[in-house]
C-alpha positions in Angstrom: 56.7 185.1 156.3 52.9 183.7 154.7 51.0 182.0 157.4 48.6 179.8 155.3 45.2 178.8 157.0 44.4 175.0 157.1 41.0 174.5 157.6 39.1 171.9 159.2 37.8 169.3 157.2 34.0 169.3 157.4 32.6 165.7 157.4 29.0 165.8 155.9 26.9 162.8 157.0 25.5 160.9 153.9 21.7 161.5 154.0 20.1 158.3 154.7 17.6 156.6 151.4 13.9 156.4 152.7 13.4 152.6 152.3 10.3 150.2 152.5 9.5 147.2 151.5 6.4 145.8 149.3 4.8 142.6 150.2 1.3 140.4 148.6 -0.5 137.4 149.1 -3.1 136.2 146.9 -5.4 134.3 149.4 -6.1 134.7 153.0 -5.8 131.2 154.0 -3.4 130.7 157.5 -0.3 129.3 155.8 0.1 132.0 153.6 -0.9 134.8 156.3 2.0 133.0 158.0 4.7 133.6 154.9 3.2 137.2 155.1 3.9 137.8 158.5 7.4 136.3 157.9 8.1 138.6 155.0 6.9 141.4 156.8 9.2 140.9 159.7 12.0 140.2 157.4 12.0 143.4 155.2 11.5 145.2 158.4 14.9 143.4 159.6 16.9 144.4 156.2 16.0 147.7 156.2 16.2 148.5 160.4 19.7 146.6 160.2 21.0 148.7 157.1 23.2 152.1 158.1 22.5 153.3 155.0 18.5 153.4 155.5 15.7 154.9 157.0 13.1 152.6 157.4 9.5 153.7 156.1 7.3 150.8 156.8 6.4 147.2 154.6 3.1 147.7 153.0 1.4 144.2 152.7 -1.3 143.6 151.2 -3.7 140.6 152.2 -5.8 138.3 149.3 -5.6 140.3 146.5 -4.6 139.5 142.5 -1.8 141.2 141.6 -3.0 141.7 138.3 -5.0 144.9 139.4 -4.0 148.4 140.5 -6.8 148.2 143.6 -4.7 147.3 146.5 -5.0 149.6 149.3 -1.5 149.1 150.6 0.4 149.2 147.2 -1.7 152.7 146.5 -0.9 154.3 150.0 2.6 153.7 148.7 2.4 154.9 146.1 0.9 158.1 146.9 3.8 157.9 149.7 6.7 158.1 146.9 4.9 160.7 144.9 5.1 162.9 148.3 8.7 162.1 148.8 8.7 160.2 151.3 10.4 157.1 149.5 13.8 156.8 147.9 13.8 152.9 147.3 11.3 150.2 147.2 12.4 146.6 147.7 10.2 143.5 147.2 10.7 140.3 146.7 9.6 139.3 143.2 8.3 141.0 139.8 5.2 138.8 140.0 4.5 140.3 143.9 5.3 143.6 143.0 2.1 143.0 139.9 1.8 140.4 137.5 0.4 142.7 134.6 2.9 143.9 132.5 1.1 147.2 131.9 0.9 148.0 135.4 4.6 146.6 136.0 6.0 149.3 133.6 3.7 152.0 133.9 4.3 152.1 137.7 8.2 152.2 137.3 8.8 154.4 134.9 6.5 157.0 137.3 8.7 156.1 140.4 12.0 156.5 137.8 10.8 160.0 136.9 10.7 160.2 140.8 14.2 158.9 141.1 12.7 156.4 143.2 13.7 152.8 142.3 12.3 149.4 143.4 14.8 146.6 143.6 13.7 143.4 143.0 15.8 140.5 145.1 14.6 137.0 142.9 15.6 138.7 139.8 18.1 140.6 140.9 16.8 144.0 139.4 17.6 147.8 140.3 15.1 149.6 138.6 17.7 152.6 138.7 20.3 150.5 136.5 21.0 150.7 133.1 19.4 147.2 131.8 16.9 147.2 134.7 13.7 148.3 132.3 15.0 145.9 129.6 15.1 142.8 132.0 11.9 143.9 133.5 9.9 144.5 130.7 11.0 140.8 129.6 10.2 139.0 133.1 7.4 140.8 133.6 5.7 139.7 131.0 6.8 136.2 132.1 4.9 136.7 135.3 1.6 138.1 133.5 2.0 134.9 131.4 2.1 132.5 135.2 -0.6 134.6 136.1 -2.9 133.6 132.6 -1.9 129.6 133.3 -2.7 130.0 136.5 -6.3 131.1 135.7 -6.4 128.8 133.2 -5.9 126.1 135.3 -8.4 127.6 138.2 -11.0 127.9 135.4 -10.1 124.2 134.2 -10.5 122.5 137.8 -13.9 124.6 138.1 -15.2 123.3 134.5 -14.3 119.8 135.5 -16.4 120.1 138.7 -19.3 121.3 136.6 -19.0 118.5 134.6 -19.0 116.4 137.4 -22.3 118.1 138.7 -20.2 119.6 141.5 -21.4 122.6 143.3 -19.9 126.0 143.9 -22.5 127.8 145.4 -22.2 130.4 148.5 -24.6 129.3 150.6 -24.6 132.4 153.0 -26.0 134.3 150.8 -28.0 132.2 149.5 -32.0 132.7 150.8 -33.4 128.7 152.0 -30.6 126.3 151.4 -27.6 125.4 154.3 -25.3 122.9 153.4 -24.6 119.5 155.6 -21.4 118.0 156.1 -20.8 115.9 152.7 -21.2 119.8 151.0 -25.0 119.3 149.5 -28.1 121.6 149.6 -30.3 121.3 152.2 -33.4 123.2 153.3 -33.4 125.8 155.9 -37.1 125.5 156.9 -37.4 129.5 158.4 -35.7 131.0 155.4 -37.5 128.2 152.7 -40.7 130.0 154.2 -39.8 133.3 152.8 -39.3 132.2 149.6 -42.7 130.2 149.6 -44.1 133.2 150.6 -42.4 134.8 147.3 -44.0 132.9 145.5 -47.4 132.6 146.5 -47.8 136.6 146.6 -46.2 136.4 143.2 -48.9 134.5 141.6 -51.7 136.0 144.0 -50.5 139.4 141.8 -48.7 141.3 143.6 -45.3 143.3 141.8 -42.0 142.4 142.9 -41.5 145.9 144.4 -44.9 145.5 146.5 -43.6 142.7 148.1 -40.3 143.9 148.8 -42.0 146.9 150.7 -44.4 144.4 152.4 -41.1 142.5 153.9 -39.5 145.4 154.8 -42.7 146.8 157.0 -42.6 143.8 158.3 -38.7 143.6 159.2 -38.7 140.2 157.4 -34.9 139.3 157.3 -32.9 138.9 154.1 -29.8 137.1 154.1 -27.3 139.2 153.6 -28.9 141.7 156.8 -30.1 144.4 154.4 -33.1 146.2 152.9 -35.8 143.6 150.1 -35.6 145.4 146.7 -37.5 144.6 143.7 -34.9 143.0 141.6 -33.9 140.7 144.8 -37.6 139.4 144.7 -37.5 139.2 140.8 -34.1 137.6 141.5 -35.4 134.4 143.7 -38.7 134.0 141.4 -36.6 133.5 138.3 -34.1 131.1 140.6 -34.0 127.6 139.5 -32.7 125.8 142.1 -36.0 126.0 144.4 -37.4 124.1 141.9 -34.6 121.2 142.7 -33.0 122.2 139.5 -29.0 123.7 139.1 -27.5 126.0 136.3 -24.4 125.9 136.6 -21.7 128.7 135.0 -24.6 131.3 134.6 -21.3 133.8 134.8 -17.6 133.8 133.5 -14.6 135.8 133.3 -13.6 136.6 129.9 -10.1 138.5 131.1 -7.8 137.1 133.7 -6.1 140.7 133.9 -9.2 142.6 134.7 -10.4 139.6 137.1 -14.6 141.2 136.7 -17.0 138.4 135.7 -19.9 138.5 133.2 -23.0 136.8 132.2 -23.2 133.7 130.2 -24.8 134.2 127.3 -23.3 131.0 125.2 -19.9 132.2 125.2 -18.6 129.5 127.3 -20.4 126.1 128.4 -22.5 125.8 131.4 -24.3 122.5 132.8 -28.1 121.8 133.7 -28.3 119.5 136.7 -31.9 118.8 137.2 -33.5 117.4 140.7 -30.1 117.9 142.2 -31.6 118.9 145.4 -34.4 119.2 147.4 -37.1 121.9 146.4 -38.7 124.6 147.8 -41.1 124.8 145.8 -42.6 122.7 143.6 -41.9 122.5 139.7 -45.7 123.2 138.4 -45.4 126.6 140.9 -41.9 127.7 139.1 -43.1 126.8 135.9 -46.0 129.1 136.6 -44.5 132.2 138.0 -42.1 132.3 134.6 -45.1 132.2 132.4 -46.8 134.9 134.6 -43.4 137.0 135.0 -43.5 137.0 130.8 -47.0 137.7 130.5 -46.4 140.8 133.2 -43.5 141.9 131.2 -45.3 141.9 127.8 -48.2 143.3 128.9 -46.3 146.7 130.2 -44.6 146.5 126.5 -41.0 145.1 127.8 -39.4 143.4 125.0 -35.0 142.4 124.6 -33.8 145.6 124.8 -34.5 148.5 126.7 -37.2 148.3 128.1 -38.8 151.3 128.6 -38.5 152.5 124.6 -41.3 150.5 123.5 -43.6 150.2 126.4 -46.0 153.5 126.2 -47.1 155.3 123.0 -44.3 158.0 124.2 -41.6 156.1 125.4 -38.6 157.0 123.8 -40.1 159.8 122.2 -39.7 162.5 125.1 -36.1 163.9 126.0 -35.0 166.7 128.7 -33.6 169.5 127.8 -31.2 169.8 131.1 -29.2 166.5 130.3 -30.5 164.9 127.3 -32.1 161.2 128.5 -35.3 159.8 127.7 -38.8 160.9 130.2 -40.1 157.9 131.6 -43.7 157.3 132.5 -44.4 156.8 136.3 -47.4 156.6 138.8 -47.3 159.1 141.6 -49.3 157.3 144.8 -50.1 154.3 142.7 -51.9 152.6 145.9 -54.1 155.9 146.8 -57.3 157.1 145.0 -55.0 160.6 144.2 -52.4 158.5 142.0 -50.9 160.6 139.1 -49.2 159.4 136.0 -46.2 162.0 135.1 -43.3 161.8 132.6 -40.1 162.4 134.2 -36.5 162.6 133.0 -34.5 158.8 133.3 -31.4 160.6 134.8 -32.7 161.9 137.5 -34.9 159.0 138.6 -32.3 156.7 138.6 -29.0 158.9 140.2 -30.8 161.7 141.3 -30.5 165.6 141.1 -26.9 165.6 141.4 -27.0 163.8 138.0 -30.0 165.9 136.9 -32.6 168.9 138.3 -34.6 167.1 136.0 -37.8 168.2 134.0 -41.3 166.5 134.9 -44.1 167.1 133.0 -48.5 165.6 133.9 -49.2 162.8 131.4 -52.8 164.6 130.5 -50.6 167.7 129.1 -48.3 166.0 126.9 -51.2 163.6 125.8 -52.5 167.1 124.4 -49.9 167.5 122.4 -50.3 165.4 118.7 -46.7 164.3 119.2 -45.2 162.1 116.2 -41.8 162.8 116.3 -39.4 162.7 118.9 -39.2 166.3 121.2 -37.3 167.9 123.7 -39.2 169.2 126.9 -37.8 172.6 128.5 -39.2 173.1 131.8 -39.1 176.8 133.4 -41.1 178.4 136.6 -41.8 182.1 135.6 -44.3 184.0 138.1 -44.3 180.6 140.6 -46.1 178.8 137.6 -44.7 175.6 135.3 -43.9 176.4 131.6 -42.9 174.0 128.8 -41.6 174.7 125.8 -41.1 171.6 122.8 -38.5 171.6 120.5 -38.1 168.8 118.1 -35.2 166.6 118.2 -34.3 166.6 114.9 -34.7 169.8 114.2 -32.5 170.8 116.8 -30.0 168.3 115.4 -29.9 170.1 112.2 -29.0 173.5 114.1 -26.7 172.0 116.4 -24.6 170.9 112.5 -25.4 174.2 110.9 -24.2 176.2 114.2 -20.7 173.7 113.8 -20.6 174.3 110.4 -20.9 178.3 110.8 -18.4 177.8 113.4 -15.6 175.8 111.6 -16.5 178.9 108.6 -15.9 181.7 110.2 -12.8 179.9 112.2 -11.2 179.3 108.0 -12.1 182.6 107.4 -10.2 184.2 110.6 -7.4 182.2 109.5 -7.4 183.2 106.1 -7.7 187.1 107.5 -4.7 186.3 110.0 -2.3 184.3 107.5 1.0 186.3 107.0 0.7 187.9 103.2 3.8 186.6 101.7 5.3 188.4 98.5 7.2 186.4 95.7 9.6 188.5 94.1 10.8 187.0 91.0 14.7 187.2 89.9 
């Protein structure tokens, strides 16, 4: 007699996908944080509801293009999938998911390599399909194009205004001016004396960074609640509209995709409205601070350009030897009797040692120095004492090439010593 064992039959329960859902808004304003919030509570419905999946979370993200890669949300979800926390994205449309065509593809082919796909309801698109690249490489593009009318439209309806003489001008930022109900500039009396103030120190010959320490000894408020800096009093001095006057379109944005704006330098149009509001000051006092701002600027040798190649008898002619910029000529304690004049490496004056220990050498010892061609300064301490050593530029240059060109020699000639010998033994 054979006895035959039946086993049991082992039911496995189907591991459940790790859903979320994607969601974006380009503006903040209450209608569409409303469609937001309904989209948010309808992916989190879909997926709860679903057997099938787990629910992860709906990543929304608030007032942002989607023709860039900086959205907080969309990148925590990102960095989600690539820790495996995500089988399946679902969103709503290509052009919310991102409406650049780069980023589109880019992004899924990474989550395909993950075996994560993003399904996309409008078009009716599994990422994880056979055609799903194809269509989405072709409607993707589609959306990049809606995105480029779009902004050509926004840019249209601003032009128009300008041409009108329309303002679109922050005023909360903007130091002496409020605006009343019908939208136009008017003066704000207790900020307006500020900028009078500006001005009259200005042209009583005080620097732009002398006054900004003044105001901020003083505590004198700026509008946006920081520290004054010496380009944000340059900044109001060379300001037009507290003279009356308007520029308008001083900046543009050349790419729709990388959203960053740039200044005007004739590329586009931009409109001069003049006496379009009350001044601060008047027009002889503007005119006068820009001839004194040029005639400051030319006599400390700044010309288009750089400016600090031309303006000493050494600038541009000094280098570090730690990171390779330019020295630049400073006053040490320029308002006490023990001021001293050094040259110190650009690098580290303007990001610091991180970027740069960087090498300083007294303006009286490299004035020594009958210096016509361009040199590098090494700076060492040896016995607690400063030591400099000069090497010029040029000829270091022609090292540097005859040190590559011994290099890329001797590399041939290893590879002519290790090429395999072969022997040609004729029949």
């Amino acid at each position: 007699m054979r006895v035959r064992i039946i086993e049991p039959i082992k039911h496995t329960e189907k591991a459940k996908k790790k859903v979320c859902a994607y969601a974006r808004v380009l503006t903040v304003h209450h209608k569409q944080e409303e469609s937001l919030e309904n989209q948010i509570q309808y992916y989190e419905n879909l997926i709860s509801n679903n057997p099938e999946f787990e629910y992860v979370g709906v990543f929304a993200d608030r007032g942002i293009t989607g023709t860039t890669e900086n959205r907080l949300q969309f990148q925590r979800m990102l960095g989600l999938c690539r820790e495996g926390k995500i089988d399946l994205i679902i969103t709503k449309s290509i052009s919310r998911f991102a409406r650049n065509t780069a980023i589109v593809l880019e992004t899924i082919r990474e989550l395909k390599d993950m075996g994560i796909g993003v399904r996309f309801e409008k078009e009716n698109i599994n990422t994880l399909s056979g055609d799903g690249e194809v269509m989405l490489t072709v409607l993707s593009s589609f959306a990049q194009e809606e995105s480029k009318n779009v902004s050509d439209n926004l840019k249209w309806r601003v032009k128009r205004k300008f041409q009108r003489g329309e303002l679109i001008i922050n005023t909360t930022r903007f130091l002496g001016y409020d605006r009343d109900e019908f939208g136009e500039l008017i003066i704000n009396e207790e900020q307006a004396k500020i900028v009078r103030r500006i001005f009259t120190e200005y042209l009583k010959g005080k620097g732009t960074s002398a006054i900004a320490k003044e105001f901020n000894e003083e505590e004198v408020p700026t509008v946006a609640g920081g520290r004054w800096y010496g380009s944000t009093i340059l900044g109001i001095l060379k300001n037009e509209k507290y003279k009356g006057d308007v520029l308008l379109q001083k900046y543009y944005t050349p790419d729709h995709l990388k959203k960053g704006s740039v200044r005007n330098k004739g590329e586009v149009d931009s409109y001069y409205i003049e006496d379009n509001h009350a001044p601060i000051v008047t027009r002889e006092t503007w005119d006068k601070v820009q001839k004194e701002i040029k005639r400051r600027a030319k006599a400390k040798g700044n010309t288009a350009g750089d400016k600090y190649t031309k303006r000493y008898k050494l600038s541009g002619m000094l280098y570090c030897s730690k990171c390779g910029s330019t020295l630049r000529r400073r006053t040490w304690n320029s308002n006490h009797s023990c001021k001293k004049v050094v040259w110190q490496c650009g690098s580290y004056i303007k990001n610091g040692k991180n970027a740069c220990p960087g090498t300083t050498i007294d303006d009286e010892v490299i004035g020594r120095l009958n210096i016509e061609d361009p040199i590098i300064i090494k700076e060492e301490f040896r016995g607690g004492k400063k030591h400099y050593s000069y090497t010029s530029k040029g000829k270091q240059k022609e090292s540097s090439r005859a040190n590559t060109a011994r290099k890329k020699e001797d590399g041939s000639l290893l590879q002519s010593f290790n090429r395999p010998i072969r022997t040609v033994i004729k029949l």
